[in-house]
C-alpha positions as CSV (number, residue, x, y, z in Angstrom):
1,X,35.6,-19.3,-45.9
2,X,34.5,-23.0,-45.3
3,X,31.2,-23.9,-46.8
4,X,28.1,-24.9,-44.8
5,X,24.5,-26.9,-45.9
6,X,21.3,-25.7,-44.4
7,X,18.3,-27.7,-45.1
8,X,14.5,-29.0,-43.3
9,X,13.7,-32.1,-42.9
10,X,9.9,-32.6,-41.2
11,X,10.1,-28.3,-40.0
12,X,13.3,-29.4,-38.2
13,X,16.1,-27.0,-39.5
14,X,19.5,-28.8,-40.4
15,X,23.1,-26.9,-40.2
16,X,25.7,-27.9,-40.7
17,X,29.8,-26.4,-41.3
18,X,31.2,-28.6,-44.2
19,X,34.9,-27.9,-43.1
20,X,35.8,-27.1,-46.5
21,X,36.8,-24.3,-49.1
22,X,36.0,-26.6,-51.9
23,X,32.8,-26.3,-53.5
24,X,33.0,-29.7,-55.3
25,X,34.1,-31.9,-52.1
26,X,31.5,-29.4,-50.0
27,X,28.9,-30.8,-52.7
28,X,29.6,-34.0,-52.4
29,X,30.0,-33.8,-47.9
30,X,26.5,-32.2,-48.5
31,X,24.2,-34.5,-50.5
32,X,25.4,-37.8,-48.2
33,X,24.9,-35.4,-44.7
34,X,21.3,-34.7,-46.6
35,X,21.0,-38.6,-47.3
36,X,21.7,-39.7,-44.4
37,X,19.4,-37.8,-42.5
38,X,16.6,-38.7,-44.8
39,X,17.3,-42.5,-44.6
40,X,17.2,-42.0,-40.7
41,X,13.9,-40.5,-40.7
42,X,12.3,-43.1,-42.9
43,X,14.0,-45.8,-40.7
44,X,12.0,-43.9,-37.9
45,X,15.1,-43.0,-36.2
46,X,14.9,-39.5,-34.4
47,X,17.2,-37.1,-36.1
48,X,17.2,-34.4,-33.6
49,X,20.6,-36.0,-32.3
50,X,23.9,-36.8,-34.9
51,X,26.5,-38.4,-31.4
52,X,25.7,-40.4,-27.8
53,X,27.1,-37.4,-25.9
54,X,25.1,-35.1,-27.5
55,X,22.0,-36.8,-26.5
56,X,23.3,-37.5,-23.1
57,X,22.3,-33.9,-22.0
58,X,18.5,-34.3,-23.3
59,X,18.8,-37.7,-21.6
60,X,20.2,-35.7,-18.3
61,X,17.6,-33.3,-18.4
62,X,14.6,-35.8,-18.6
63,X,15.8,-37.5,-15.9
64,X,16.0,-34.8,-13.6
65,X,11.9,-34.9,-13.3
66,X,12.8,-38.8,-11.9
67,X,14.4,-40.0,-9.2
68,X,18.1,-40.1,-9.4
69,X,21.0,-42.0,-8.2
70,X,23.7,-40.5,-6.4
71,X,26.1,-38.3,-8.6
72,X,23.9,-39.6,-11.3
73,X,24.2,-36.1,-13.4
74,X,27.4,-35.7,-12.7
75,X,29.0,-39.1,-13.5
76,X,27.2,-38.8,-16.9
77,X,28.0,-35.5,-17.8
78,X,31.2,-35.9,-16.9
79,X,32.7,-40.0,-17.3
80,X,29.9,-41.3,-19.1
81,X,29.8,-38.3,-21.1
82,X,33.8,-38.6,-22.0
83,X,33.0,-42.4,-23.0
84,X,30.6,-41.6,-25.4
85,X,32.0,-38.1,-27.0
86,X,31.5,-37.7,-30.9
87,X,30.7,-41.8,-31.2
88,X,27.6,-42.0,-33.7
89,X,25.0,-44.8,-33.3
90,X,26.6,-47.1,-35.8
91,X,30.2,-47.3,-34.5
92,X,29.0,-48.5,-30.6
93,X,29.2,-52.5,-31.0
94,X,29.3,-54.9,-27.9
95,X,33.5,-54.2,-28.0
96,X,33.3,-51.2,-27.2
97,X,30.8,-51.0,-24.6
98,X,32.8,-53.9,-23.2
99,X,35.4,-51.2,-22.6
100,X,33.7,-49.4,-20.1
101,X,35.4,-51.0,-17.0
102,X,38.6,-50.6,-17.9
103,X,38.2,-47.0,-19.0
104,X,36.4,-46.0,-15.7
105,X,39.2,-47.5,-13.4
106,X,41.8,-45.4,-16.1
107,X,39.4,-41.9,-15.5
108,X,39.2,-42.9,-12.0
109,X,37.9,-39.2,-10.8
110,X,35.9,-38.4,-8.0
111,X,33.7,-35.1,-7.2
112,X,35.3,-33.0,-4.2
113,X,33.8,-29.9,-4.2
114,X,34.8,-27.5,-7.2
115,X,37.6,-29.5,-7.9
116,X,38.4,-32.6,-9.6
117,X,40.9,-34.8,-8.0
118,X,42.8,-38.1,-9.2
119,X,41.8,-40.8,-7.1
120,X,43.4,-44.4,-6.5
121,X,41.0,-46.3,-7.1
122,X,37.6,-47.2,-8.4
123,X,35.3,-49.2,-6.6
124,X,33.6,-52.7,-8.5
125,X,30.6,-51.9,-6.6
126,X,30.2,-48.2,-8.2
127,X,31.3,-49.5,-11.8
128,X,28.4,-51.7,-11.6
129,X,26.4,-49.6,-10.7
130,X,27.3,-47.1,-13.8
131,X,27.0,-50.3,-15.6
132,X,23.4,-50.4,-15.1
133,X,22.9,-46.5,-15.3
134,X,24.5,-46.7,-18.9
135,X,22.3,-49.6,-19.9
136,X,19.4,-47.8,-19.0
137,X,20.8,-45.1,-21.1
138,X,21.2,-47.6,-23.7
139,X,17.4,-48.6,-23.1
140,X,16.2,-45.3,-23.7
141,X,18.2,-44.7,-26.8
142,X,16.2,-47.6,-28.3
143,X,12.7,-46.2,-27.3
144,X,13.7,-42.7,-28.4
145,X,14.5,-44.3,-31.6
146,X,18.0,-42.3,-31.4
147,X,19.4,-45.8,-32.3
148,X,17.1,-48.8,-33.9
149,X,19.5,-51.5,-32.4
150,X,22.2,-50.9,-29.6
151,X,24.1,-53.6,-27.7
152,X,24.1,-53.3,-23.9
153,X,27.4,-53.9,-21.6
154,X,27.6,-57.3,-20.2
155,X,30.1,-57.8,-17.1
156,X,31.1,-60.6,-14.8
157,X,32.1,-57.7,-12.2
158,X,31.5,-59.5,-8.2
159,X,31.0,-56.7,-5.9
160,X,33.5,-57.2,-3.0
161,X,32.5,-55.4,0.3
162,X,35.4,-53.1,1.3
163,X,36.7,-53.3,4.5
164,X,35.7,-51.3,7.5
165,X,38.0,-48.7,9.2
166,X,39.8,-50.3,12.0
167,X,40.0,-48.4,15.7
168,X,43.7,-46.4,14.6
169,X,41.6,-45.1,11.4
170,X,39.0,-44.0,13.1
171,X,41.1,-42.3,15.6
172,X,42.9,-40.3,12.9
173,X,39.3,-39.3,11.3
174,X,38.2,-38.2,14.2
175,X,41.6,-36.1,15.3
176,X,41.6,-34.6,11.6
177,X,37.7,-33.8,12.0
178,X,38.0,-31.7,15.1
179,X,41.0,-29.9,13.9
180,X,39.0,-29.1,10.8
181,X,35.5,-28.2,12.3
182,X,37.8,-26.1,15.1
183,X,38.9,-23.6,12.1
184,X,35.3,-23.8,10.4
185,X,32.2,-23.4,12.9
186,X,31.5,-22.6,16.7
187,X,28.8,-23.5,19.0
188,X,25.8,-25.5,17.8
189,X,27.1,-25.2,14.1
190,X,29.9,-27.4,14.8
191,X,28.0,-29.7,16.8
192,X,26.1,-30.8,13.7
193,X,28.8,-31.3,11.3
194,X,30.6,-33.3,14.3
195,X,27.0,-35.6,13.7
196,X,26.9,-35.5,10.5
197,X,30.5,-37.2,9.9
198,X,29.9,-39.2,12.6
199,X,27.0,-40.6,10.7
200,X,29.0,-41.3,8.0
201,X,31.8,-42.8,9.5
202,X,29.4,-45.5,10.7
203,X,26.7,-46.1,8.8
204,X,29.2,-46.4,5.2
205,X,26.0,-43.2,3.5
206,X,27.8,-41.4,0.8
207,X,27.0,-37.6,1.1
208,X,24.6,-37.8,-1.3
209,X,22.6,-40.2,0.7
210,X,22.4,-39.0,3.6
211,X,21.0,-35.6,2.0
212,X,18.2,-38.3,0.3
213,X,17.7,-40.1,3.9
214,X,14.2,-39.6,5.1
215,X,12.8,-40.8,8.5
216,X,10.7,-44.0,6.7
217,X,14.2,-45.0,6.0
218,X,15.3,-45.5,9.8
219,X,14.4,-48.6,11.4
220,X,14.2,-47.0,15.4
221,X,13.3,-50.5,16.5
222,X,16.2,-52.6,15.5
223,X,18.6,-49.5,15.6
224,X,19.1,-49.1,12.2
């Protein structure tokens, strides 16, 4: 069997597998895990966390008593998440932050539903927006003392505005809609999801927002 260290550090219980059947190498993996965990904590760097992705789900979780973006828990937990995985504090330098664009338009998945589905293509506007989400992140990590020092992604990303659906678009959309909603609701049922998409289709709201939409948000004057 593969030996294991087990030691506290400040009532905080350390375990870890050594991944070896040698007791000399498992000696010598064990004094520099129990090394570097003491220089960590008299650095004042929190040791309740070893990689990013691990502390992307106590990150999640405190966020979830603040106001969120849209797919904010699920981008992270899943893309930003993938980014991250196993990368300890000390081997995340401005290069590889840098990366970020190019590996989100390479992931390039989308949410629908239960499934996840390969999708074309990624939007500038959403990477940027991740952009700021993960430097937030990055923000955190800092006051958390996770990390003493962290670089944050720097971009030259410009947002251009997609274009709108033209009249033969919008005729398909709404041809494919009724055939759906025909199969899935009756009466007043399917009078609302009829709404509901038509509100989309217009207004550009991701599902998300519209669920968040509240009525200080429409302007009844101006139509908007």
């Amino acid at each position: 069997p593969n030996w294991s260290v087990r030691f506290t550090v400040d009532e905080k219980v350390i375990r870890k597998s050594l991944k070896t059947e040698d007791e000399i190498e498992a000696r010598t993996k064990a004094q520099k895990i129990y090394y570097d965990i003491i220089l960590k904590k008299e650095a004042g760097i929190n040791i309740n966390f070893s990689t990013f992705d691990s502390f992307i789900d106590h990150y999640i979780k405190y966020k979830d008593s603040k106001k969120k973006d849209c797919n904010f828990n699920l981008v992270f937990s899943v893309v930003i998440k993938k980014f991250f995985q196993n990368k300890k504090p000390h081997e995340i330098s401005q290069e590889y932050v840098n990366k970020y664009p190019d590996f989100r338009r390479s992931f390039g998945r989308t949410y629908t539903g239960r499934k996840y589905k390969l999708r074309k293509e990624i939007a500038d506007g959403t990477i940027k927006l991740e952009i700021n989400w993960i430097n937030s992140f990055l923000g955190y990590c800092e006051r958390q003392r996770f990390v003493t020092d962290i670089p944050r992604i720097k971009t030259n990303i410009q947002i251009t505005r997609r274009s709108a659906f033209n009249d033969t678009e919008i005729k398909i959309i709404r041809n494919q809609l009724e055939e759906d909603i025909e199969h899935a609701r009756r009466g007043f049922g399917k009078q609302i999801i009829r709404f509901y998409f038509e509100f989309l289709l217009y207004t550009g709201c991701r599902p998300c927002e519209w669920f968040n939409l509240k009525w200080q948000n429409i302007n009844t004057t101006d139509d908007l």
